[in-house]
N, C-alpha and C positions, 0 to 999 in steps of 0.2 A: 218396361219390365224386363228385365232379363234372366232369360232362362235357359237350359241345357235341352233341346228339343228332342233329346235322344241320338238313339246310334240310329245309322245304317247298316247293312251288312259291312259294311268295309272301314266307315268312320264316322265322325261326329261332327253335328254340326251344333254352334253354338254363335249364343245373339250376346250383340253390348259386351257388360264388363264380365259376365260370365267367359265370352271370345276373350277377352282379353287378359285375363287371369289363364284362360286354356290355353291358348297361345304360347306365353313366356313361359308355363310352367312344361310346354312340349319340347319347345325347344330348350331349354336347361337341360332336361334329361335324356334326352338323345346326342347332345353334345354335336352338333353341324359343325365340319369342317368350315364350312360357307355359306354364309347364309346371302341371294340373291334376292333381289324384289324385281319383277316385272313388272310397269306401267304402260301406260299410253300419256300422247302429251297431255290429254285435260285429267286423267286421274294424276298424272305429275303434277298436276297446277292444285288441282281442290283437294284430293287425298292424300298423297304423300305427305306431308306436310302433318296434317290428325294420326296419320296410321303412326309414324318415326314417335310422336310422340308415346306411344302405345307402348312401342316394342322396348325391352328393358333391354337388346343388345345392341351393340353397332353393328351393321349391313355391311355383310363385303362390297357388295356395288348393288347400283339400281341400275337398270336398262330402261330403252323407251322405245317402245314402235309406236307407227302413224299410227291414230285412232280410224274407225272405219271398218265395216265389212270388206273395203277396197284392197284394205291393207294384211287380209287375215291370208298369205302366202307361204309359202316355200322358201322365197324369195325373206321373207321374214322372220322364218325360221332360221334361215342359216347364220343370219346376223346375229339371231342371240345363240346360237351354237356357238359361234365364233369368239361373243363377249365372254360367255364361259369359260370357254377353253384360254383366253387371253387373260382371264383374272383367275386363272390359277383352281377353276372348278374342277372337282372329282366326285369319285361316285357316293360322297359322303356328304355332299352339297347337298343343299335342301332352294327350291323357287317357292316365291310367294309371289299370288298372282295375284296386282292387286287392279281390277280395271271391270269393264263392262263381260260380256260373250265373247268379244274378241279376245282379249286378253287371257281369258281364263281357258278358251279352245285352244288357242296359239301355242301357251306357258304350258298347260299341260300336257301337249303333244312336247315341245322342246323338250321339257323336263321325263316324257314316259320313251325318249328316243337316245337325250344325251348320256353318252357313255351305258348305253344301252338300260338307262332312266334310273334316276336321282328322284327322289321325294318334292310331293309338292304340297301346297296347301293353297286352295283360294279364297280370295276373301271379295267376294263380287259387288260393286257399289254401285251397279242400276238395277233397276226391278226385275227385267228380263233376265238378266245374271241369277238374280236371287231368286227367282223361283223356277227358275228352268237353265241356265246354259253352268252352273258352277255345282248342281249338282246332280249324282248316275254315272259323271266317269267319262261322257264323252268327249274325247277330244280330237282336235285336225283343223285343215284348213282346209281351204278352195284350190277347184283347180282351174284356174279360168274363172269365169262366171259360175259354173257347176260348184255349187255349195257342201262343203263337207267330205268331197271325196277321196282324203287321206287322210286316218288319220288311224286311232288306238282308243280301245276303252278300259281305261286307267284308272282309279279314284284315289283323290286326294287324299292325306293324312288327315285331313280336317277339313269344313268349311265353315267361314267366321265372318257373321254376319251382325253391320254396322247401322241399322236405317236412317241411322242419322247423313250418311253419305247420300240418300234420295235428295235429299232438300240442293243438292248440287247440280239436278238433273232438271233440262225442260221441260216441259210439257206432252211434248210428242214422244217424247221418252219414256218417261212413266206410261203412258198409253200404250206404247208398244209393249211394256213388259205387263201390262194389265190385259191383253187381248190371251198371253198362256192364261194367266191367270181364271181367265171365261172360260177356256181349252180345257183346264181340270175339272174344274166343275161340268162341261159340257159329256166328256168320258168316264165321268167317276163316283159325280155326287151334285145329284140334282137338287139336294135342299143348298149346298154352296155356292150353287149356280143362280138359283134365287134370292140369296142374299148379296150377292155381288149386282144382281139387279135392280136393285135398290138405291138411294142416292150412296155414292160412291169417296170412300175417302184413299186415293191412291197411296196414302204412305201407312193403311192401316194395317201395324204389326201382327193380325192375329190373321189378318187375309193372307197375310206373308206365308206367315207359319201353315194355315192350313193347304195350301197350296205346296210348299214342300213336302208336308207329310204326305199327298195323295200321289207324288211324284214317286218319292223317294219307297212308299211301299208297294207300287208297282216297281220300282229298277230292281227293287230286292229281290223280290220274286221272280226277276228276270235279267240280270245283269245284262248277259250279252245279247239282250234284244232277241231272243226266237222264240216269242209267243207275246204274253201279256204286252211286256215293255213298247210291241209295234203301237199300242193304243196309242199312246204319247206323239204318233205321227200325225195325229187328225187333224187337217186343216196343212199338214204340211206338205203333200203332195203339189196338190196345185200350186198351195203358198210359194213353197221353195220356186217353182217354174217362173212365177211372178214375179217375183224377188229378183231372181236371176237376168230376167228377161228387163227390169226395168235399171240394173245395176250396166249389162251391155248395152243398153239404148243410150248416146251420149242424149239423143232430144228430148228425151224423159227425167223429170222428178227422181229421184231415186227413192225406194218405196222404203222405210225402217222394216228391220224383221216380223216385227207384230204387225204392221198395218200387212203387208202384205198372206203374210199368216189369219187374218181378220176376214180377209178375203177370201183364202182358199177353206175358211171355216163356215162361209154361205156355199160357195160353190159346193163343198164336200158335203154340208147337210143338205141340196138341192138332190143330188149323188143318194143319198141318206133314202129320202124320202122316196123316190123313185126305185130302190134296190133291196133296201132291209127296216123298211116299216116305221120308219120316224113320220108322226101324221103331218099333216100339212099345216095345224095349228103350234107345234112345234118350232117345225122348218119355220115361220113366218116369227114365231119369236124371236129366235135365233137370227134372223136378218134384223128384224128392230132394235134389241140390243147393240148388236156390232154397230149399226146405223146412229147411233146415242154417241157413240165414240170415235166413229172415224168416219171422214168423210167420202160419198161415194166416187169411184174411179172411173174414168171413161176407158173403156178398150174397143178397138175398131178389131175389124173381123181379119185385117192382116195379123195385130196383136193376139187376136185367139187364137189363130193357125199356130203362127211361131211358140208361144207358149207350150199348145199340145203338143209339139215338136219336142221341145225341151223335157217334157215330161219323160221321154222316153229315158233319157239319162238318169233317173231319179234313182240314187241306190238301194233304194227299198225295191225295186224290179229284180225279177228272176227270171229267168229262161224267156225273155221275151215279154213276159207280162207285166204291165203298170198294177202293181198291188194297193188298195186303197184301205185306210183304216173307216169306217162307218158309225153311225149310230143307229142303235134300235130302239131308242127313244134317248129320253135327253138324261144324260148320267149313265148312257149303258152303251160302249162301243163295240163294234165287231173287226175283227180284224181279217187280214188276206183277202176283200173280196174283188174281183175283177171288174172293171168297169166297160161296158162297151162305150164305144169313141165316140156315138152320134148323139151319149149323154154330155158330152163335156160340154158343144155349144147350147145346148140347152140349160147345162146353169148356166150358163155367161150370160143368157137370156134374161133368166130369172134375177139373176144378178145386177140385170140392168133395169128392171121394175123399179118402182118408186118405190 
């Protein structure tokens, strides 16, 4: 079905041939000196291809970076700085980001930096893109292993959403972008939370949609993140350290965004229940679900060390302090609380229960 899901403070997002009606009729009447497409090489192989079809104009150029968290650099940025400025970009250019989280963090930061920022628009084709990394504005890359630590909170002229583009994605994919999907529900809205607990259909449009709308009225209310919008970290604190910590380990798995986010959403309701009153029949839910979906992790107690290590970097930290987002039961999150240190091994404890 497609439909107009409403604005945001700043733009609109819009599904199927609604997106694609919205689309060409944007670009006709701002009239883009240039119009670029950003991919990655697998959305060059499966989307490019559906999307050209779409667009009623011809593309100045398309670019391509590695796909990968590996590849969401500086280092990456500069190269499409570069194609930019080599095909003739100005501040009348317009980016169309068409790709996963990478893509649309990357392209957004390019585009809210070149020629001190050009319009963008993303159009996100995995699930994690579409319910959380393509909409609120954030963008940047890595620096190091440290996830997210330059970048700009920018929003898009639009975001145009395709779900026909999921049937492209694997398996572990869609999961990873179904674990925010639990994350909204878990800080926002406990009757979504239990419907998403029920048998599960990953490419169901209206989970899509309600997952946006819980995101997208929280960033409103808070665009530059200093209050509400911190909700949206739960589970990321530890996650990110995890994430980070399995992406620098060459003798490790590399963990997807959500699985390791899936993780730092037991440890942080462990956190929960110990700090601001999430019961213990809660927290025990909250493990069995994520447990439904992803499989459990082994971490040895050097892996715990190093992790809490890494936490320290985490940019949600001020003055010294590790900031944690919490629940006060399930659908209700607290934000700013401090955690002491001798809790962290004890979720990794609990973590590691059957």
């Amino acid at each position: 079905m497609a439909m107009h899901t409403g604005s945001t403070t700043t733009h609109d997002i819009y599904f199927n041939e609604v997106a694609e009606a919205g689309l060409n009729q944007f670009l006709t009447q701002n009239d883009y000196s240039h119009i670029f497409i950003l991919v990655d090489k697998n959305t060059e192989e499966y989307c490019l291809g559906p999307f050209l079809n779409l667009l009623a104009m011809e593309p100045s150029a398309t670019f391509t970076i590695k796909p990968g968290e590996e590849n969401k650099t500086i280092e990456a940025c500069v190269k499409v700085w570069n194609a930019l400025s080599q095909n003739g970009g100005d501040r009348k250019s317009i980016l169309i980001n068409l790709g996963g989280g990478v893509v649309t963090d990357l392209g957004g930061f390019v585009a809210s930096t070149f020629k001190r920022g050009i319009d963008f628009i993303n159009i996100p084709t995995t699930l994690l893109a579409m319910v959380d990394a393509s909409v609120g504005g954030k963008t940047g890359v890595d620096l190091g292993v440290l996830k997210n630590q330059v970048g700009v909170i920018n929003q898009p002229r639009m975001v145009l959403l395709f779900p026909e583009f999921l049937k492209t994605l694997p398996e572990n994919q869609l999961r990873s972008g179904f674990a925010e999907m639990l994350k909204h529900g878990l800080i926002a809205d406990k009757t979504y939370w239990k419907a998403l607990s029920g048998p599960i259909n990953l490419f169901d449009e209206e989970n899509i949609r309600q997952s946006i709308k819980i995101k997208d009225t929280i960033v409103s209310k808070d665009p530059t993140e200093k209050g509400v919008r911190k909700a949206l970290n739960f589970g990321h604190t530890l996650g990110h350290a995890i994430e980070s910590y399995f992406l620098e380990n060459s003798k490790l798995k590399t963990l997807l965004h959500g699985e390791a986010i899936a993780i730092g959403m037991i440890l942080e309701g462990y956190l929960s229940h110990k700090l601001t009153g999430l019961s213990k029949m809660e927290l025990d839910d909250i493990k069995q679900e994520f447990r439904k979906h992803f499989k459990k992790v082994n971490f040895t107690k050097k892996d715990i060390a190093i992790i809490i290590d890494l936490l320290k970097h985490d940019k949600k930290n001020t003055h010294g302090n590790i900031n944690f987002v919490l629940l006060a039961e399930l659908g209700q999150a607290v934000i700013d609380i401090k955690v002491p240190t001798h809790l962290f091994n004890e979720a990794f404890a609990y973590y590691k229960e059957p």
